[in-house]
MIFI-755001 format. One record per residue: x, z, y of N, C-alpha, C in turn. Coordinates in steps of 0.1 Angstrom, whole numbers, padded with zeros to 4 digits, always signed. Each point is the difference from the previous one (the first is absolute). Layout:
REM MIFI-755001
XZYXZYXZY/...
***
This chain:
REM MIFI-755001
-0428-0547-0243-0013+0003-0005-0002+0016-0002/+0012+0007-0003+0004+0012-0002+0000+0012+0013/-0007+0010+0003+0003+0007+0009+0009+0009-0007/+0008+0010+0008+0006+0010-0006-0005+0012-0005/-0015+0000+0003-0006+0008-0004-0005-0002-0017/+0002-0014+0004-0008-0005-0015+0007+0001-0011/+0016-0005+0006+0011+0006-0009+0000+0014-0008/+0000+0003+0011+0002+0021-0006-0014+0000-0009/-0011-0004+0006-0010+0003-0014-0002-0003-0010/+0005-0013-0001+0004-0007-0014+0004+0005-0007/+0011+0004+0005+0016+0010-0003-0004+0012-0005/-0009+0008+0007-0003+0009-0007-0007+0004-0011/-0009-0008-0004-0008-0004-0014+0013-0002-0005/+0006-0007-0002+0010-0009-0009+0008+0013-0005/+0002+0008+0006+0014+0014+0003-0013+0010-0006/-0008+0000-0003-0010+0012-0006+0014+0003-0013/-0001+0014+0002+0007+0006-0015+0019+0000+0000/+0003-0010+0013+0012+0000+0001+0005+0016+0008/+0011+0000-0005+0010+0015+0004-0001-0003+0018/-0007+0013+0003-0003+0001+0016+0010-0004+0009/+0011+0004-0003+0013-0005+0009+0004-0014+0000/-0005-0006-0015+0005-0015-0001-0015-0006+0011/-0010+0007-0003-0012-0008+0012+0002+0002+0011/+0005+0013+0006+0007-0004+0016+0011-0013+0002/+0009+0000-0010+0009-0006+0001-0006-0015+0005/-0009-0004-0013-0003-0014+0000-0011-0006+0014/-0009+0013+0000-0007-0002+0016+0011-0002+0014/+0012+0005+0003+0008+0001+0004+0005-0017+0002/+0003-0003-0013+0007-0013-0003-0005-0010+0008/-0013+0001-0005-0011-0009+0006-0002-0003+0012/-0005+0012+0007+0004+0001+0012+0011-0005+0009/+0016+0007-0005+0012-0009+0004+0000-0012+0002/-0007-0007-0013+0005-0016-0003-0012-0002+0009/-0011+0000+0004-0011-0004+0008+0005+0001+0015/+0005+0008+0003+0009-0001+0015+0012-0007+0004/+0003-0012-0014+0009-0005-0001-0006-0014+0000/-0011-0002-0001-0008-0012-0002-0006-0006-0015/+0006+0010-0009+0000-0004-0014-0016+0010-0006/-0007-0005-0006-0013+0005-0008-0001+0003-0013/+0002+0014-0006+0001+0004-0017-0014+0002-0001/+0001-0004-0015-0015+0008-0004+0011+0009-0018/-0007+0009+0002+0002+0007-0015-0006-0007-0009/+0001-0003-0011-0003-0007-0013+0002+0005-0011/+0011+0013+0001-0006+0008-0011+0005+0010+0003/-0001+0018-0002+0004+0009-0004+0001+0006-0016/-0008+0009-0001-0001+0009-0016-0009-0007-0005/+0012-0005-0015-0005-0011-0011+0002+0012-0011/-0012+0003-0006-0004+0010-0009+0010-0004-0012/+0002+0014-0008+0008-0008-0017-0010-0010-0006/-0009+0007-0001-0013-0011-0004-0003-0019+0005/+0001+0004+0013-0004-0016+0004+0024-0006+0003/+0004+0008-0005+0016-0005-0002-0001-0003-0017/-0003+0006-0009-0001-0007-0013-0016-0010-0002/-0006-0002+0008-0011-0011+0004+0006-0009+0001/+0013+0000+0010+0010-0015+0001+0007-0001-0009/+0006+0010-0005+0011-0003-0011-0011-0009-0010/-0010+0004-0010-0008-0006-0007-0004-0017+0002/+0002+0000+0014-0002-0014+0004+0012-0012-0007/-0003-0007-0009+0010-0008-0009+0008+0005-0013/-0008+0009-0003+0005+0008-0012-0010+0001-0010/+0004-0003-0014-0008+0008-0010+0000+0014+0000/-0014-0002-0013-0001+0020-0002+0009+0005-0004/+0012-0012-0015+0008+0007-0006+0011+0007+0009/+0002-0013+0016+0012+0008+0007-0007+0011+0009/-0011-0003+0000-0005+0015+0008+0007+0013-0006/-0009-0002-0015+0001+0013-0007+0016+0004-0005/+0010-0015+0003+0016+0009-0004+0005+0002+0009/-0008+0004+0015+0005+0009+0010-0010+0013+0000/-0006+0006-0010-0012+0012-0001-0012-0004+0011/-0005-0009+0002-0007-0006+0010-0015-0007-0007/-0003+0008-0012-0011-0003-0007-0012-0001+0006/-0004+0014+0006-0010-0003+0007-0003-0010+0014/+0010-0007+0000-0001-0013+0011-0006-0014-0005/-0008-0006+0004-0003-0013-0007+0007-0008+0006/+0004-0012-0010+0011-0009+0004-0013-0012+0003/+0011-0006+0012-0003-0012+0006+0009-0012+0000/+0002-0005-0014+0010-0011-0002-0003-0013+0008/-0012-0001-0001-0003-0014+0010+0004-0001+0010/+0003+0013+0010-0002+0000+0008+0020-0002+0006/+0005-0005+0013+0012+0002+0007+0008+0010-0002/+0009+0001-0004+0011+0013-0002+0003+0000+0014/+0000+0014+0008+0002+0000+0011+0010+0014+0003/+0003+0007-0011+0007+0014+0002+0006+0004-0009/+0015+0004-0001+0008+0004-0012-0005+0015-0002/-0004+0009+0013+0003+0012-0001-0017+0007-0009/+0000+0006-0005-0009+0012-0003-0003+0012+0007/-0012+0005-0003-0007+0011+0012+0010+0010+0000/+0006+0004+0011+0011+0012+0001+0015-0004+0003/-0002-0015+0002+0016-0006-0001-0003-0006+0020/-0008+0005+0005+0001-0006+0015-0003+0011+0010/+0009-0001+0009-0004+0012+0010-0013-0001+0009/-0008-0011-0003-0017-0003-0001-0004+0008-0003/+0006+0006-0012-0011+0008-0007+0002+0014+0000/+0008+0006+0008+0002+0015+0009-0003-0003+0014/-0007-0006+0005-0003-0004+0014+0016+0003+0010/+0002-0005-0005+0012+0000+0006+0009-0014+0006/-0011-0009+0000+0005-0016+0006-0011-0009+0002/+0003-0009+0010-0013-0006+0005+0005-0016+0004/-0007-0010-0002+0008-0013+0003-0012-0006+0016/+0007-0009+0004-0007-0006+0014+0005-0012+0002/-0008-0009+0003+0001-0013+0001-0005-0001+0018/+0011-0010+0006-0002-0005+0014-0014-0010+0000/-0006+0002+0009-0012-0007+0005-0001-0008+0012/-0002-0017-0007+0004-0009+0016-0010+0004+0010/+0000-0009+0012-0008-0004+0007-0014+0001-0004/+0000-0013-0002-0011-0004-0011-0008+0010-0009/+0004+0011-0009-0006+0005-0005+0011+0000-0014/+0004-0009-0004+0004-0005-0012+0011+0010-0003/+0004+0005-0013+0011+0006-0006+0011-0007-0001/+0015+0004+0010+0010-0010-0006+0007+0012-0006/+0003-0004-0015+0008+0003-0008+0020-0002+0000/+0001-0013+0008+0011-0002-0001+0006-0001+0014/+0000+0006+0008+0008+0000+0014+0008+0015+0003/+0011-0010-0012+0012+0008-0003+0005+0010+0013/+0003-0008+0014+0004+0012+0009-0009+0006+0008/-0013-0003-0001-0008+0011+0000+0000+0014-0009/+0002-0002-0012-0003+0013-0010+0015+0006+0002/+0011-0011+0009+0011+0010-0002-0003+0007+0015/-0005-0001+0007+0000+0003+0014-0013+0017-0003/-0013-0004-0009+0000+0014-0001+0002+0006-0015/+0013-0004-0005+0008+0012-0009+0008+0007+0006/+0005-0004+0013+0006+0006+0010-0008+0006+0005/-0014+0000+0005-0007+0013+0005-0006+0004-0004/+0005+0000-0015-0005+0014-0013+0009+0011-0001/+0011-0010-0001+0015+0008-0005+0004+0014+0014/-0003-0005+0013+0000+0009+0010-0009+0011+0001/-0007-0004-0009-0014+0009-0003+0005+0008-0011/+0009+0002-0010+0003+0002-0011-0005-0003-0015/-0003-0011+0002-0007-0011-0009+0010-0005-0005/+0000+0001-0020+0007-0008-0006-0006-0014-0003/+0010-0012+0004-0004-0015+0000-0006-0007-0011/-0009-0005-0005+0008-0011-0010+0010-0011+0002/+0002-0002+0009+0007-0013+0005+0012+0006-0002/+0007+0014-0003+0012+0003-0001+0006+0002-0015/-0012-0002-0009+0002-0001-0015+0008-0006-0002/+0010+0004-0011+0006-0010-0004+0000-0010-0011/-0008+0005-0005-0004-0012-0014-0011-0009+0007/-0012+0003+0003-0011-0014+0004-0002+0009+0014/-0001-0006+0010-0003+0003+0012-0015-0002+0004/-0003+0012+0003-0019-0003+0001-0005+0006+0018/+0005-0007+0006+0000+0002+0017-0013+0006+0000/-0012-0001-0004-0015+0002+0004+0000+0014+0001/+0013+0007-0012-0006+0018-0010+0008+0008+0013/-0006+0010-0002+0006+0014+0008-0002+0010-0010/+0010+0009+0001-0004+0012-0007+0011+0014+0005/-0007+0010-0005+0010+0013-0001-0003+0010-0013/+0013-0003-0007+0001+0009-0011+0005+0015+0006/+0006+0004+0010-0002+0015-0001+0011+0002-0006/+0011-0009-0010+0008+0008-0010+0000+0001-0010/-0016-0007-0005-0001+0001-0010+0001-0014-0010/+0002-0001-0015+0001-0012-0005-0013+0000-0009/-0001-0015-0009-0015-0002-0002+0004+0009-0011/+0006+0004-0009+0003+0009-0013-0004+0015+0005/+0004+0006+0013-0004+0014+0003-0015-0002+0001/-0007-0009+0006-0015-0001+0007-0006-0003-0015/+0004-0008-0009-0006+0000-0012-0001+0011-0004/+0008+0011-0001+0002+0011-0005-0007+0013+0008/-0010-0005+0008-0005+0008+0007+0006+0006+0021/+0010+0000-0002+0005+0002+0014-0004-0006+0011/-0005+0009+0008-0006-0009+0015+0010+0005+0012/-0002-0006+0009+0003+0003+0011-0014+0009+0008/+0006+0008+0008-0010+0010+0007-0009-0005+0005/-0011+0002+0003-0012-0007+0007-0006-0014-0007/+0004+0001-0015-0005-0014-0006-0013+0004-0004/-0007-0012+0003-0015-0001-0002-0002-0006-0015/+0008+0000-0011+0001-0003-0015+0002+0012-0008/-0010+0006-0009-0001+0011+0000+0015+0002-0014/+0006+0006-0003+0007+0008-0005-0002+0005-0013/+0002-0011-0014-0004+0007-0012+0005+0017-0003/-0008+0009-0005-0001+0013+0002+0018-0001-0014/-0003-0004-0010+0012+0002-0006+0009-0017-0003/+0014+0003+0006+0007-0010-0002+0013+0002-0005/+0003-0003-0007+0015+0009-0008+0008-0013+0003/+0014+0003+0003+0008-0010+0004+0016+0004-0004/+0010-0008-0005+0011+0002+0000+0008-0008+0011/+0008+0007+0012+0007-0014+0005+0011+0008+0003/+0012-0009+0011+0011+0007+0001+0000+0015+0006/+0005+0006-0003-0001+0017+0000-0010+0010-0003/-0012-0006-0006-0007+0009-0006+0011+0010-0010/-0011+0014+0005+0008+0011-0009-0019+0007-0009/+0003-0008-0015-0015+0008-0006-0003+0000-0011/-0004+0006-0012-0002+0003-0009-0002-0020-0005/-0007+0000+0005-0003-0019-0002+0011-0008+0002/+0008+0001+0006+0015-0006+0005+0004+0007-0020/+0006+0013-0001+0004+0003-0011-0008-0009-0012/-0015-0004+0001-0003-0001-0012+0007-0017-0004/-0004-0006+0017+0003-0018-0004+0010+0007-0007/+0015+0004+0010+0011-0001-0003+0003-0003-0019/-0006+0011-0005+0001+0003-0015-0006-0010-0008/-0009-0006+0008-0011-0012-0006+0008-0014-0001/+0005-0001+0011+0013-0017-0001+0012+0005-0003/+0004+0015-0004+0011+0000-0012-0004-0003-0013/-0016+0002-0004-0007-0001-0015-0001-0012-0004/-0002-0013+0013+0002-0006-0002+0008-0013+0001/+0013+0008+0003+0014-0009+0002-0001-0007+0012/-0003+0004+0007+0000-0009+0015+0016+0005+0008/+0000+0015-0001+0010+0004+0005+0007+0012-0006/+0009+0004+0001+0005+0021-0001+0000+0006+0009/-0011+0005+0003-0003+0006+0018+0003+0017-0002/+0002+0009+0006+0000+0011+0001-0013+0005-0001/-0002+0005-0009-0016+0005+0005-0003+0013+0008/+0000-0002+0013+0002+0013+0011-0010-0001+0008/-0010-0012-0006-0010+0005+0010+0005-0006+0018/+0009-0004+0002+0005-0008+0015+0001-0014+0000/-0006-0005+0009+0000-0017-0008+0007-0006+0014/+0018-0006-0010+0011-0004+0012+0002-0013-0006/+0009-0006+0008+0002-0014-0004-0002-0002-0015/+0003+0009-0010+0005-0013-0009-0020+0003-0006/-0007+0012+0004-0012-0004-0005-0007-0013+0003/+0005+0004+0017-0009-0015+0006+0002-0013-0008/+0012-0003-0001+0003-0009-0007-0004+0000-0015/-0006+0009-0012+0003-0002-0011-0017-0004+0006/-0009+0008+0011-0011-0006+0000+0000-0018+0003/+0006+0001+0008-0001-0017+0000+0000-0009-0013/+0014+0006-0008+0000-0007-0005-0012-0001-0013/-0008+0011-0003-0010+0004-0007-0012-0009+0000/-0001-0006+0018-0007-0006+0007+0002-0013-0002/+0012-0008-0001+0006-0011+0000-0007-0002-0016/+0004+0009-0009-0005-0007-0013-0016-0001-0008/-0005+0004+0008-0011+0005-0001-0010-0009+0009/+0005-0008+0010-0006-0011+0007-0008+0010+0007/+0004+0008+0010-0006+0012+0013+0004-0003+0008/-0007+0002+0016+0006-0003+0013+0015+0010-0002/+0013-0007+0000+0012+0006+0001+0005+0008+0016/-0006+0012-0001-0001+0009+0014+0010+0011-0001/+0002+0003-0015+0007+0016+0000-0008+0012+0005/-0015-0004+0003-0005+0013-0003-0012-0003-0010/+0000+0013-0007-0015+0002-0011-0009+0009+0002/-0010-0015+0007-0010+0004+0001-0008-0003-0016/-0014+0001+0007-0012-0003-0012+0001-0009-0011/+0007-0009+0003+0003-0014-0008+0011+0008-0011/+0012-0002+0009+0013+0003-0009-0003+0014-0008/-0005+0008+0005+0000+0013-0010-0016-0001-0010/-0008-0010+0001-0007+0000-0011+0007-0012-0010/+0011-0009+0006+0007-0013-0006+0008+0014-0016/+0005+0005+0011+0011+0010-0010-0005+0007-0009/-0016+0003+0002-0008+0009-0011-0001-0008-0011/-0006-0014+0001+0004-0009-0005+0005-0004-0011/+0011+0001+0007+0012-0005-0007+0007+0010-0011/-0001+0011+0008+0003+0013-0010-0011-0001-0010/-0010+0000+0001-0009-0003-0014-0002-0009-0009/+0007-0013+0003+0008-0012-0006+0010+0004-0006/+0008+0007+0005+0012+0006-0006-0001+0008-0015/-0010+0009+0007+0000+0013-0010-0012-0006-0010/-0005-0010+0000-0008-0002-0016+0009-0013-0006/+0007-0004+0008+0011-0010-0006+0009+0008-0011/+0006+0014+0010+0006+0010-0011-0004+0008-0010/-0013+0001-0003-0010+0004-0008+0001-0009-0012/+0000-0014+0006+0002-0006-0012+0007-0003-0007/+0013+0000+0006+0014+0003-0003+0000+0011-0009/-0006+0008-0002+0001+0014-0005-0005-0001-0014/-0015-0007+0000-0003-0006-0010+0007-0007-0013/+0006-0013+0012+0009-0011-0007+0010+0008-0009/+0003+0011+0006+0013+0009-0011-0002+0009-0009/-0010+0005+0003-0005+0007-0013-0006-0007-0012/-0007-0014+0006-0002-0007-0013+0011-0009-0009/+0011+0001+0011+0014-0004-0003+0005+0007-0011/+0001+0011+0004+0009+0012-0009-0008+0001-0014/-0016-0003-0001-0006+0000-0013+0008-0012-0010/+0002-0016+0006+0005-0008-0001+0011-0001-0004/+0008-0009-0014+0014-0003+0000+0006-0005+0020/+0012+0008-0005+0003-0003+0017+0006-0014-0001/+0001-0011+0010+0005-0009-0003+0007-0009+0014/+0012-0004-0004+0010-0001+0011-0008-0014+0008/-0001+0002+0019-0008-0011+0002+0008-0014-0002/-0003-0011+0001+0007-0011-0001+0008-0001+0015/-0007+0000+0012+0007+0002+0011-0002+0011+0008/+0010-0001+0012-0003+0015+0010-0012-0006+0008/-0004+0008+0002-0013-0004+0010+0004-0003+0014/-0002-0010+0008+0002-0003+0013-0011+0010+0011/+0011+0004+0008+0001+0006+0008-0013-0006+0015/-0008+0009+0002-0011-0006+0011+0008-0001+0011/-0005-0015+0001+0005-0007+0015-0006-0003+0013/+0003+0001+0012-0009-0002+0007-0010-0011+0002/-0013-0001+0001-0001-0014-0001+0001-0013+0013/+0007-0011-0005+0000-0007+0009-0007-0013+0003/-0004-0004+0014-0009-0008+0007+0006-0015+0000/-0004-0010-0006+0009-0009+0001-0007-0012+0011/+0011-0002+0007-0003-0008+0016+0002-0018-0008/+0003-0005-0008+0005-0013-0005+0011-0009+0012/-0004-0008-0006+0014-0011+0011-0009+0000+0012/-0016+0001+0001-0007-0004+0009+0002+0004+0011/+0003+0018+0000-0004+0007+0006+0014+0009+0003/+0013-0006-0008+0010+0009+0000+0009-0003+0016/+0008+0011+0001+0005-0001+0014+0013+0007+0003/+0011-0004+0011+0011+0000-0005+0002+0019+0005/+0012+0005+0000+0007+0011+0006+0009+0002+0001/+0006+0007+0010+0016-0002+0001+0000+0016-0004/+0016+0001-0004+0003+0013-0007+0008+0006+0016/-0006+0016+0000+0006+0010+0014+0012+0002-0006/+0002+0004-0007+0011+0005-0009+0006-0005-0010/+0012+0004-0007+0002-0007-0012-0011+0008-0014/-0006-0010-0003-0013+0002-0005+0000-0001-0022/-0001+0011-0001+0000-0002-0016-0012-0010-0004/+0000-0006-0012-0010-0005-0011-0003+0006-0008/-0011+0009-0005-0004+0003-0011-0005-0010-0014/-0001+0009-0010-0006-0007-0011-0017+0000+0002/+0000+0011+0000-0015+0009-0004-0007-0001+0013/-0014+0004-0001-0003+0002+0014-0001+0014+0005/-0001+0010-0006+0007+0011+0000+0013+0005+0008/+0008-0016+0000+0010+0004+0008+0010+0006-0008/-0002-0001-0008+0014+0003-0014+0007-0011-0007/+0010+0002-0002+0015-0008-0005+0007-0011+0014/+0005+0005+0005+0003-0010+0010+0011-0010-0007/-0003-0018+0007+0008-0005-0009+0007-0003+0010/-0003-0006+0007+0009-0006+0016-0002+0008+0010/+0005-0008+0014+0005+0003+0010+0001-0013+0008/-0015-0001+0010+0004-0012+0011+0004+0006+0009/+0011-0007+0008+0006+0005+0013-0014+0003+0012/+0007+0006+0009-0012+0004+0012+0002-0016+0007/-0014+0001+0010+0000-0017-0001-0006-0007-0005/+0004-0003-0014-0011-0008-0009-0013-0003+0001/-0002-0014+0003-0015-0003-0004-0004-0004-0011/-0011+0007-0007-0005-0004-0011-0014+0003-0003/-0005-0011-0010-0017+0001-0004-0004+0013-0003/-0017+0002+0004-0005+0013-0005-0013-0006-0007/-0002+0003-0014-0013-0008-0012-0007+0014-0004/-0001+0010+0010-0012+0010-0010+0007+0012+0007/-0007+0011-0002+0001+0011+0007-0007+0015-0005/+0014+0010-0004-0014+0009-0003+0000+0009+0010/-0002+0015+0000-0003+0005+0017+0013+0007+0006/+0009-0003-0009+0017+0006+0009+0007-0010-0005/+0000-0015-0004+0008-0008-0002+0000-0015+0001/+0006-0009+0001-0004-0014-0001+0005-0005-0012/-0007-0010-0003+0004-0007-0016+0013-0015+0003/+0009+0002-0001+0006-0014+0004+0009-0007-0011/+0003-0013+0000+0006-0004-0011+0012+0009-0004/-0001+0007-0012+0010+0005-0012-0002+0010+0002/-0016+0009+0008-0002+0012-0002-0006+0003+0009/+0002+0013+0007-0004+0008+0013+0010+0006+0009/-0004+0001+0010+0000+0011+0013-0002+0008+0002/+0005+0007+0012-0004+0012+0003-0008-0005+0015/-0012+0005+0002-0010-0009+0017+0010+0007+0010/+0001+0013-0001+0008+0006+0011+0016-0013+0005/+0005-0004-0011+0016-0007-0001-0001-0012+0008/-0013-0002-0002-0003-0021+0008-0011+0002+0015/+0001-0009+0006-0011-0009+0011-0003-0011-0001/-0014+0000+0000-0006-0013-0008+0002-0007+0015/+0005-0013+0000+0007-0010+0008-0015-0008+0006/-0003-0001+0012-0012-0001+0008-0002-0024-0001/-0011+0002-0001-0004-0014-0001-0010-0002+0009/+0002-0011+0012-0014-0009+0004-0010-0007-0009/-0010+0000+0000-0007-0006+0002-0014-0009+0006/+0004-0010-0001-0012-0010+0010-0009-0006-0007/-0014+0007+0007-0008-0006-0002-0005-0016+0002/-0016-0004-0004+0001-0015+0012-0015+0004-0003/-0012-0007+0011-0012-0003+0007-0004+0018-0005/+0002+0008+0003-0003+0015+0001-0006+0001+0019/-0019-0002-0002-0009+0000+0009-0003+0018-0004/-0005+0004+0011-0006+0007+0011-0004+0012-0014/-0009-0003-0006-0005+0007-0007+0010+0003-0012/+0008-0007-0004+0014-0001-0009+0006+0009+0005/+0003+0002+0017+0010+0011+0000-0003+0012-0002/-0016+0000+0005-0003+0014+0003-0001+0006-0014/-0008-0010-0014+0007+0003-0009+0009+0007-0009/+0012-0007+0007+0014+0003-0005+0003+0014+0005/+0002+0000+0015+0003+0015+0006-0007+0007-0008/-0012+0004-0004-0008+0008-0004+0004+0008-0014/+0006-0012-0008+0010+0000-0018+0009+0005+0007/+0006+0000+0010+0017+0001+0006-0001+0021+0002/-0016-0003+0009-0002+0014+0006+0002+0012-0015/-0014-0006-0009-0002+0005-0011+0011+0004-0009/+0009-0012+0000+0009+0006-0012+0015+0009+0005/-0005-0002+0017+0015+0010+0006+0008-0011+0000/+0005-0010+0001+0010-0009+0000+0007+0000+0010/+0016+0003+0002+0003+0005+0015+0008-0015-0003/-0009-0008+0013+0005-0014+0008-0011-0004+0010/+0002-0008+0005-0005-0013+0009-0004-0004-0001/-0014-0004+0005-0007-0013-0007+0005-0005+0014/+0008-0015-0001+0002-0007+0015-0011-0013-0004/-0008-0002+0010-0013-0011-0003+0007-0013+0014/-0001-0013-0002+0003-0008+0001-0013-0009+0007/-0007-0002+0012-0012-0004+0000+0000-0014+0002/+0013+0000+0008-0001-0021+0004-0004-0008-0012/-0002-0012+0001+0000-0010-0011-0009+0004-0014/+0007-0002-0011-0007+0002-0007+0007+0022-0002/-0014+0000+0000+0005+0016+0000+0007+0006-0010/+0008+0009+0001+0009+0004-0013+0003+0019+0001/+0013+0005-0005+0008+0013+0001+0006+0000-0006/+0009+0010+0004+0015+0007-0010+0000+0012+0000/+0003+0007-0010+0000+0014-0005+0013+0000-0009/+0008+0009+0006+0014+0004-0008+0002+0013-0011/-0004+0001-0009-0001+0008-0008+0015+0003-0013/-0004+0011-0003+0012-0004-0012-0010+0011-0011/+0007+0001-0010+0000+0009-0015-0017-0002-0004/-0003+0011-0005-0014+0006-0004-0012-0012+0010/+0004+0006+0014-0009-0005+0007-0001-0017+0003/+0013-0002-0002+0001-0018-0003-0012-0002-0010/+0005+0005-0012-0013-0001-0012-0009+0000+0005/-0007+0012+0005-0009+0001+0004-0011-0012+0008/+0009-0006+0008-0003-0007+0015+0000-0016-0012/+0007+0000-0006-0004-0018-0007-0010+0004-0013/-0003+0011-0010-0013+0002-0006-0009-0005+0011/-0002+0009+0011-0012-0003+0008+0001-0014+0006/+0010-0010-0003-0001-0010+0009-0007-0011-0012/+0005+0002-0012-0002-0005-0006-0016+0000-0006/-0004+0015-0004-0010+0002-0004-0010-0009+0012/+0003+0001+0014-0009-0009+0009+0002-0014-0005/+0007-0001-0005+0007-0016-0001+0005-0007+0012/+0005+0007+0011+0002-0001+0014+0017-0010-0001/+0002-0011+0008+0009-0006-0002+0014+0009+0005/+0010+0001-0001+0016+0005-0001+0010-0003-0004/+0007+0003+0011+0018-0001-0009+0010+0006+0006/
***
């Protein structure tokens, strides 16, 4: 039903606003797979931040809008959750990626004719097109893209590639690996103030900044990138201002102390701990120890009482963001691998899967969805740790049958 001509013009509406090199590319594509007997149409290029937090909104309250700064978005709870990411978290939204679906005979969209989409991710890749189909967490055959080098943390932070058609905030202040700048110096001094790390304050930001950023990030519930952009350096302003009227009052507390008979406390004061996430028996899951693996008391990761040999399998009941909670204490996450589990579905139809990939795409889950179509229809997905969790909440929350 498709001429080739019809293709490319489709194509080119669809590619408005995409990076000029990625629209040769994908006209190119088109063309290839069309001399091959196969018919793409484009279906999407440049997904604004705007209509990318439009989808996020979709299955969310206001409250969770607004505890990602997403106020001015109206939530659409009624509606299908269809997207984990937020405006700026997709290479959509730097025109820098474009998805295409094969077109039968007939006219009709097939979505699922697996060695077709592998036959042109191979005449993308020759093109210099990065796959989806080569992802390793959720495999999305339809997407093409070219980052240029760059990651979504730099392009948040303003960085384009040459010839981008997405204009370029005039000021973007960024910390990442090897920045050398007065702002590098200030974080530096800023996550010594507030115990994150003991960084040199030189103004050069080397491994161990990258890292105290992460970890800054990790506690703070931030995309964990190791660079600070807009988010993490207003997170830190923050938090320094939490800090410093916390100490203010502190300051108080002692002066009206010292008016006061002094008086010896009844106990020492317990020490802030990190907080931890409790997974119950529901949800808990096993791990084998890499190493010979201490037990802490605390979750802090202070007083070690034991020592399981390397090897060991054992339960994980809660988690804070550098440890696991296991019977007679904690871990260290780095010491264990959370030990990988099947699970099978049963009567998971058509719409159920596409469904599921979509939670799988959303939440980054690196596995397989293997779908089962004979008989009564089913699948298996092998998961382990966090993302095990993950994958049975969502099974459950459907009320979807499993085991």
């Amino acid at each position: 039903m498709y001429t080739l001509d019809d293709l490319l013009k489709k194509a080119a509406i669809k590619l408005d606003g995409v990076h000029p090199t990625i629209q040769e590319k994908a006209l190119k594509l088109i063309t290839n797979a069309y001399s091959k007997g196969i018919k793409l149409l484009v279906t999407q290029g440049l997904r604004t931040v705007g209509y990318q937090d439009d989808l996020y909104a979709q299955g969310r309250t206001q409250a969770q809008l607004n505890a990602v700064g997403l106020s001015d978005v109206t939530a659409k709870p009624g509606m299908k959750r269809v997207t984990n990411a937020r405006g700026g978290y997709s290479y959509h939204n730097y025109g820098l990626a474009f998805d295409i679906v094969v077109v039968k005979d007939n006219g009709e969209l097939d979505w699922n004719t697996t060695s077709l989409y592998n036959k042109v991710g191979t005449y993308g890749k020759t093109l210099g097109l990065e796959w989806g189909g080569d992802f390793k967490s959720i495999k999305d055959r339809p997407h093409f893209q070219l980052t240029f080098g760059l990651s979504l943390a730099q392009l948040r932070a303003g960085k384009r590639p040459s010839g981008s058609l997405i204009e370029i905030p005039k000021t973007s202040p960024i910390v990442e690996l090897g920045s050398r700048s007065d702002l590098t110096k200030e974080l530096q001094a800023n996550l010594n103030t507030l115990k994150i790390a003991k960084l040199d304050v030189d103004g050069i930001a080397g491994n161990k900044t990258i890292e105290a950023i992460k970890i800054f990030q990790k506690l703070y519930n931030l995309a964990v990138d190791g660079v600070a952009g807009k988010d993490t350096l207003a997170k830190i302003k923050e938090a320094l201002a939490a800090a410093t009227q916390k100490t203010d009052t502190s300051k108080e507390d002692e002066k009206t102390t010292e008016k006061a008979p002094v008086q010896k406390p009844a106990e020492t004061p317990k020490k802030d701990l990190p907080a931890v996430t409790s997974l119950g028996d529901k949800y808990s899951f096993q791990v084998k120890a890499k190493v010979d693996t201490g037990v802490y008391k605390n979750a802090d990761l202070s007083e070690r009482q034991k020592t399981l040999k390397k090897d060991t399998v054992f339960s994980v009941y809660g988690y804070t963001y550098a440890s696991w909670a296991v019977p007679g204490g904690f871990v260290q996450m780095k010491d264990v691998e959370p030990v990988p589990v099947t699970l099978t579905t049963g009567g998971l139809n058509k719409d159920m899967e596409v469904e599921f990939r979509i939670f799988l795409k959303g939440e980054g889950v690196d596995t397989e969805l293997n779908v089962h179509a004979k008989g009564n229809p089913s699948a298996e997905i092998r998961v382990a740790g966090l993302d095990l969790v993950k994958v049975k909440q969502f099974l459950d929350k459907k009320d979807w049958y499993y085991k």
